[in-house]
C-alpha positions in Angstrom: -83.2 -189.5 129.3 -79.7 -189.9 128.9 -77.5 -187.1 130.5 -74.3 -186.1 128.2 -71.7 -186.3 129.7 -69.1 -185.9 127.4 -66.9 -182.6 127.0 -68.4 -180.2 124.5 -65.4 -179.4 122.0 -66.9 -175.5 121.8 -65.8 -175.0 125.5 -62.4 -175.9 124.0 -60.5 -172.3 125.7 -61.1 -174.4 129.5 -59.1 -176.7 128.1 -56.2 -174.0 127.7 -57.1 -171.9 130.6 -53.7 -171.7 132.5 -55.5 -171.4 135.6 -55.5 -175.1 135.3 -51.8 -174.8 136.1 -53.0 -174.2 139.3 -55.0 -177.1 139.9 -53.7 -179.6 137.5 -50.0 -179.1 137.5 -48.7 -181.2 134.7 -45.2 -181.0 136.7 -46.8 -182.5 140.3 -48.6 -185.1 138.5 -45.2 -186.1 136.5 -42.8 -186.1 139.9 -46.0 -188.1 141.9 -46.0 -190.4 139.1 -42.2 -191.3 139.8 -42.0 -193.2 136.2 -38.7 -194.9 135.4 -37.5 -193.5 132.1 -40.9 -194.4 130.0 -41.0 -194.3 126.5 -44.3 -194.9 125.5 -47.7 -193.0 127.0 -51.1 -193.2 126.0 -53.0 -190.0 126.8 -56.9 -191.2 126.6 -59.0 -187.9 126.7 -56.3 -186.0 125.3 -58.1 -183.1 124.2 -55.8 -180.3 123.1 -52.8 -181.7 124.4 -52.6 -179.6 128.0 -50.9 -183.0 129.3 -49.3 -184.6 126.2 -46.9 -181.5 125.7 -45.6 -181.4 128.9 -45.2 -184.8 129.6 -43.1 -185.4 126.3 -40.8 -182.6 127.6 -40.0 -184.8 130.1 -37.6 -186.6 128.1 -37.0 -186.6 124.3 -36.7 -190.3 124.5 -40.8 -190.3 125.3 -43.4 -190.8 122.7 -46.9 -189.9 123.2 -50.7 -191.3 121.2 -52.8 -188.5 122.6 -56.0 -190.5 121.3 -59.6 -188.9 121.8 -63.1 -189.6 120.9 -63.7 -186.1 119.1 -62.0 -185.3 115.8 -62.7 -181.7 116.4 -60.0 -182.2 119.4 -57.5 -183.8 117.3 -57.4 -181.7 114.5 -56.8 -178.2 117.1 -54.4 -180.9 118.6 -52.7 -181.4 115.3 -52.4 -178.1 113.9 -51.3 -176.6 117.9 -48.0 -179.4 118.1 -45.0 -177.8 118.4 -42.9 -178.2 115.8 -40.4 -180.0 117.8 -42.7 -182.3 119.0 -44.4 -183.4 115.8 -43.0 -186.7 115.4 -43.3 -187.6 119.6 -47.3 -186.7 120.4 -49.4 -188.1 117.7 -52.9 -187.3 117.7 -54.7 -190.6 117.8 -58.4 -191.2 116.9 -60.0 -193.9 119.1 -63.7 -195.2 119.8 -65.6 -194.8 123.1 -63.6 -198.0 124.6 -61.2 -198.9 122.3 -57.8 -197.5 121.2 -56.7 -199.5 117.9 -53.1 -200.0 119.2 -51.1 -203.3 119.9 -51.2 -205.3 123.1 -48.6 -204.3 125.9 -46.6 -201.0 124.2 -47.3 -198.7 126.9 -45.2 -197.7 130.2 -48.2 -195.3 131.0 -52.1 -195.3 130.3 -53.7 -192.0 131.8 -57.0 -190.7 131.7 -57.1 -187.3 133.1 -60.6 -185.1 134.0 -62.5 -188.4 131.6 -63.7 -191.1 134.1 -67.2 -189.4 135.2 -67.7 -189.3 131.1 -67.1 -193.1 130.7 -69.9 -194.9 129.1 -68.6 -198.0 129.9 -65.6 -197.4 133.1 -65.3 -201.6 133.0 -64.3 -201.7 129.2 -62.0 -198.8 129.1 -60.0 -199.5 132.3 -59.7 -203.6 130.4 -58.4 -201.3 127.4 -56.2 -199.4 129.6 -54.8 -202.7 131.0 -54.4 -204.6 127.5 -52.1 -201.5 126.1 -50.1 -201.5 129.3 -46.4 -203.3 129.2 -46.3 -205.6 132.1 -45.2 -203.8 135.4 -46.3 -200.9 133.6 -48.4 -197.7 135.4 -52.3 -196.6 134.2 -53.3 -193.1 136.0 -56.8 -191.9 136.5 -57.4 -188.6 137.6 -60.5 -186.7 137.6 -62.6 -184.3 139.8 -63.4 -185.2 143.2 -66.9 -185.8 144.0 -67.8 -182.4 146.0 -69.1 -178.8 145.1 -66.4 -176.0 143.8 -67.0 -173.0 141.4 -65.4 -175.4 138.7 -65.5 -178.6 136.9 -68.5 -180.9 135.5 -71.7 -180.9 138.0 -71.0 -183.0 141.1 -74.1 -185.3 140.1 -72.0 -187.1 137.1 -68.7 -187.0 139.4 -66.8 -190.4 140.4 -65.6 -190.8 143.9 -62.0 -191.8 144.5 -63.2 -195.1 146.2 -65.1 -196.1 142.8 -61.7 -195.2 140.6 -60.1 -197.5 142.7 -62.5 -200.1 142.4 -62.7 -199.9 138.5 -58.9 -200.1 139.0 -58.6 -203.0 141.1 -61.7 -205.1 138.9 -59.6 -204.6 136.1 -56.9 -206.8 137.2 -54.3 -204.0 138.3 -52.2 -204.2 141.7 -50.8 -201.9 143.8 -53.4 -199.7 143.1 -52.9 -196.3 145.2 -54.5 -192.8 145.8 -52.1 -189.9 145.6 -53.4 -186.6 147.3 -51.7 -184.0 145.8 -54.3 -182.4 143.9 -56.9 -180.0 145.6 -59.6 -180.4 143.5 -59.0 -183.8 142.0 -58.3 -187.5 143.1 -55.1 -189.1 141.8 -55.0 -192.8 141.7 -52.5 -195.2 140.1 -52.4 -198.9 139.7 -49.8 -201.5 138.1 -49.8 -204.3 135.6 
């Protein structure tokens, strides 16, 4: 049997708890990033937006696809924009390894809390490298592969050694683990 391992959209609230501030500070990840004026990001597992938002306040020169799977996501995405940010974070439907968006617009690919749920890591992390502008950054972070109170179970978990390795077999360089995160690994690679 098949285990699901996909996010079930009723459990939407964890998405918004702010005790993820805590654990998944949107500013840490930004400053560890160290991003040269980007323009374009594509948030894959967006959910509602917990990265998206704070990412576009970054500058208002930004522009965000926050694409996900679920259309149950997008639509509490969609009607939970601020105002101000309506025409900079657009909610994005895509398929399980596919986002329908051109070749080589984006300074930033990151997929945050969604590698463990990856049918198919190989095809997405070629997706992530297709969209990505040459020299440009893709960011995977997701729960490290050990017991805590929180979190998917540590059976479907993806240890920062494989996030690497998907990194690397997709064709990106400089690919590098960032430990800054308590409960998560942080890894980055460039086009």
């Amino acid at each position: 049997m098949h285990e699901n391992r996909k996010f079930d959209p009723k459990s939407i609230d964890k998405l918004n708890n702010p005790e993820r501030f805590d654990r998944e500070n949107p500013d840490v990840i930004w400053k560890e990033l160290g991003l040269k004026e980007p323009r374009v990001l594509i948030d894959i597992g967006a959910g509602t937006g917990f990265f998206a938002i704070p990412f576009a306040r970054k500058s208002p020169a930004i522009m965000i696809y926050a694409c996900d799977l679920q259309q149950e996501m997008l639509d509490w995405l969609e009607a939970h924009i601020p105002e101000d940010f309506r025409n900079r974070v657009k909610p994005f439907k895509m398929e399980e390894s596919e986002v329908s968006l051109p070749d080589n617009i984006a300074d930033l690919v990151y997929m945050i809390n969604l590698h463990h749920e990856l049918e198919d890591r190989d095809a997405m992390m070629k997706e992530a490298f297709r969209l990505l502008k040459p020299g440009g950054t893709v960011m995977v972070m997701d729960w490290k592969k050990e017991d805590m109170p929180m979190g998917p179970p540590v059976t479907i978990r993806i240890t920062a050694e494989e996030i690497v390795g998907d990194i690397e077999k997709a064709g990106f360089r400089e690919v590098k683990q960032h430990p800054v995160l308590k409960f998560h690994s942080m890894v980055t690679g460039r086009k």
